[in-house]
DOKEPA-435918 format. One record per residue: chain; x, y, z of N, C-alpha, C, O in turn. Coordinates in pm, whole numbers, plus 50000, padded with zeros to 5 digits. Layout:
% residues N
{"A"; {X; Y; Z}; {X; Y; Z}; {X; Y; Z}; {X; Y; Z}}
...
***
This chain:
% residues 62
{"A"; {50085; 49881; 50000}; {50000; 50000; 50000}; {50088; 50123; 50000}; {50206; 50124; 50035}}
{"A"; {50008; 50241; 49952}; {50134; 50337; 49940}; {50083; 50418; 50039}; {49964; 50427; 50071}}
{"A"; {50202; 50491; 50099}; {50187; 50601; 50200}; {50120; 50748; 50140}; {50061; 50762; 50033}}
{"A"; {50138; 50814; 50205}; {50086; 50950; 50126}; {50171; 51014; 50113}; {50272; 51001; 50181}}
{"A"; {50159; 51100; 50026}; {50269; 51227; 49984}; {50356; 51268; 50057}; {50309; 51298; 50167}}
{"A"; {50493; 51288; 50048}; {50557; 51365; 50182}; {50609; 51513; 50110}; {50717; 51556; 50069}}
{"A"; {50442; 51576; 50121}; {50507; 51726; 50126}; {50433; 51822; 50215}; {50338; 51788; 50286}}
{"A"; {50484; 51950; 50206}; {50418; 52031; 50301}; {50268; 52055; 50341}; {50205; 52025; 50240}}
{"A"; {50189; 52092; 50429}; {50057; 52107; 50451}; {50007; 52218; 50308}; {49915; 52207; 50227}}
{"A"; {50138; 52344; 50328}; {50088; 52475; 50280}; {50082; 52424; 50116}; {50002; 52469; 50034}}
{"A"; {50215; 52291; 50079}; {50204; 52320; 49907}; {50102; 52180; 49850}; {50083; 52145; 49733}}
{"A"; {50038; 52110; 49998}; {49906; 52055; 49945}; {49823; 52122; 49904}; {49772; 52122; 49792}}
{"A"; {49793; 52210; 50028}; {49653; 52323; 49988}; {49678; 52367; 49878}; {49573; 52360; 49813}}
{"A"; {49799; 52432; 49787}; {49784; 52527; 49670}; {49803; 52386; 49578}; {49723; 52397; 49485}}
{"A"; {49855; 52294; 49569}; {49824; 52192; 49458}; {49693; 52110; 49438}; {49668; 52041; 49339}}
{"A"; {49602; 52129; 49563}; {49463; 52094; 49572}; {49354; 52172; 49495}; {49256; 52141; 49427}}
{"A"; {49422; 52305; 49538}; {49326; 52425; 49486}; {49371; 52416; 49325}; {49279; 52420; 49243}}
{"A"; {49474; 52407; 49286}; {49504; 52406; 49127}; {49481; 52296; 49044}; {49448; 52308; 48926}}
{"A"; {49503; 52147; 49124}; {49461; 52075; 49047}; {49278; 52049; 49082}; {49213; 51957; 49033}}
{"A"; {49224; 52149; 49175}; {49030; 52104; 49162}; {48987; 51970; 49226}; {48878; 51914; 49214}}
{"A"; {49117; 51921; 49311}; {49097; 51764; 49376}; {49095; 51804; 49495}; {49177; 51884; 49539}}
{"A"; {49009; 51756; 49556}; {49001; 51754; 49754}; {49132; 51706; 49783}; {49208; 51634; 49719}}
{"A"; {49142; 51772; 49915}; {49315; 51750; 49984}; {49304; 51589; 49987}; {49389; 51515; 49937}}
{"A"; {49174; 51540; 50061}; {49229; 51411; 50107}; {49290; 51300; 49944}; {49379; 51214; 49939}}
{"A"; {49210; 51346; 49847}; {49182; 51290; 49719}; {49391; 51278; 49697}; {49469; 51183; 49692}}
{"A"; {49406; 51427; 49689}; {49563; 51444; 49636}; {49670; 51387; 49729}; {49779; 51351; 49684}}
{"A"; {49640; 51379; 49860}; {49724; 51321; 49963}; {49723; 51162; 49924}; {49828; 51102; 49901}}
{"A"; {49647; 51124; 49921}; {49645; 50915; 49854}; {49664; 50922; 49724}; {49656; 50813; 49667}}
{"A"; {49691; 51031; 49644}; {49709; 50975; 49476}; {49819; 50898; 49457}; {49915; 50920; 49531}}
{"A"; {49827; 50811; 49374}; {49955; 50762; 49344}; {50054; 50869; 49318}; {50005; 50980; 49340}}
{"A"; {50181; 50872; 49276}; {50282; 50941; 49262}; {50296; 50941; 49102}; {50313; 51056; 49062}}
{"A"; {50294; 50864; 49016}; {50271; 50864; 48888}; {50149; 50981; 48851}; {50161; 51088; 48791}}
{"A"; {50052; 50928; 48901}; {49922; 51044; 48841}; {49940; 51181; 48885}; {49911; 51268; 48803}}
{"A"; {49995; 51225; 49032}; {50020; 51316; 49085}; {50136; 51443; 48956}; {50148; 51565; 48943}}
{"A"; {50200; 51308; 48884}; {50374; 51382; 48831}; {50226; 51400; 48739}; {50145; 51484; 48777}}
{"A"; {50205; 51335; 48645}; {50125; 51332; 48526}; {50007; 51464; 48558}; {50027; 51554; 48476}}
{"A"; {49919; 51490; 48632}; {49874; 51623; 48644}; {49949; 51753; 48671}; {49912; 51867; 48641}}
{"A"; {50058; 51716; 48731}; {50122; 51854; 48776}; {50188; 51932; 48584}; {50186; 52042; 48528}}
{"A"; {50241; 51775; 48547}; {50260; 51822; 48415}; {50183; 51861; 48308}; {50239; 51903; 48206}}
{"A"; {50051; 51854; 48316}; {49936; 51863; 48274}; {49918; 52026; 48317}; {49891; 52104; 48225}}
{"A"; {49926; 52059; 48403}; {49929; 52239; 48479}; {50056; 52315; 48445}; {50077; 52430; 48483}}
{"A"; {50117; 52261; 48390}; {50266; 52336; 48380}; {50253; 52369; 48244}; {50298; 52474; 48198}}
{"A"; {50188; 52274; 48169}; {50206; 52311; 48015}; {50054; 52390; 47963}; {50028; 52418; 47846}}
{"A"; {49953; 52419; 48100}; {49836; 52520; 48068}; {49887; 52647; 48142}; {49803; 52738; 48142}}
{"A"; {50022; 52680; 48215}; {50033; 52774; 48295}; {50102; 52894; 48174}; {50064; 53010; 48162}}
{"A"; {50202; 52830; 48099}; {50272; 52939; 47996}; {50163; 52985; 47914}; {50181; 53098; 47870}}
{"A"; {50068; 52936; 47886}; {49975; 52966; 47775}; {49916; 53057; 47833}; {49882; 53154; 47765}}
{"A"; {49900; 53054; 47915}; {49837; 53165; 48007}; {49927; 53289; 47999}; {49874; 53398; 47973}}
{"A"; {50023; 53283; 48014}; {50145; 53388; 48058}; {50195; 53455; 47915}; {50265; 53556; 47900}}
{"A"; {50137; 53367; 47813}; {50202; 53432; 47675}; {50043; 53557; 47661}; {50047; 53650; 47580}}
{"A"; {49968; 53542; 47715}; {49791; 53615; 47685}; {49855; 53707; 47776}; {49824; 53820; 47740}}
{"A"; {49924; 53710; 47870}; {49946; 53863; 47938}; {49967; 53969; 47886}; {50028; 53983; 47780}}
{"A"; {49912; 54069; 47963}; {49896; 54196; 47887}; {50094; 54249; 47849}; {50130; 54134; 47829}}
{"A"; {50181; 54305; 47836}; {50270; 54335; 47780}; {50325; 54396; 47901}; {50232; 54466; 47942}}
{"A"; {50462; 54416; 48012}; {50496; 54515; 48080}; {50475; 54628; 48049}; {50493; 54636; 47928}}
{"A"; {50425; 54794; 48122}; {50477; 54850; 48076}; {50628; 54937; 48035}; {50643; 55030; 47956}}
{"A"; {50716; 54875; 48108}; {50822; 54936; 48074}; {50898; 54868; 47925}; {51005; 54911; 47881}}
{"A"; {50821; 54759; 47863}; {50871; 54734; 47744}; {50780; 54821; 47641}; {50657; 54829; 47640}}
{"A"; {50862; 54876; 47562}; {50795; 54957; 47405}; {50710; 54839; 47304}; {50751; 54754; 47225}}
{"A"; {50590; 54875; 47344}; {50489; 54836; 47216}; {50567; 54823; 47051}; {50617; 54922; 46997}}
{"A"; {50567; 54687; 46990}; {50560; 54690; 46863}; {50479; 54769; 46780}; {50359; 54776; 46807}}
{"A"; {50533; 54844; 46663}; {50482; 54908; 46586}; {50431; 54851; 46472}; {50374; 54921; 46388}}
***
């Protein structure tokens, strides 16, 4: 049987809240599915970050 996750309380809560799974749900996941969603959020997080609005201290393309 597998143990549960050994990570912090604080970076359950924010990987619970991001991956939309109840704490207890993400604390018993296997470790395979756990890698496999996190990578699943990593490759919807840049896509996100390329839609950001532009700094302003960089000059607008003309």
């Amino acid at each position: 049987m597998s143990q549960p996750l050994q990570i912090s309380a604080e970076t359950a809560v924010k990987l619970a809240e991001q991956l939309k799974v109840p704490i207890e749900h993400l604390m018993h996941m296997p470790r395979h599915i756990l890698l496999q969603k996190m990578a699943e959020l990593a490759k919807s997080q840049p896509q996100a970050a390329d839609t950001a609005k532009p700094d302003a201290s960089e000059p607008e393309p003309k």
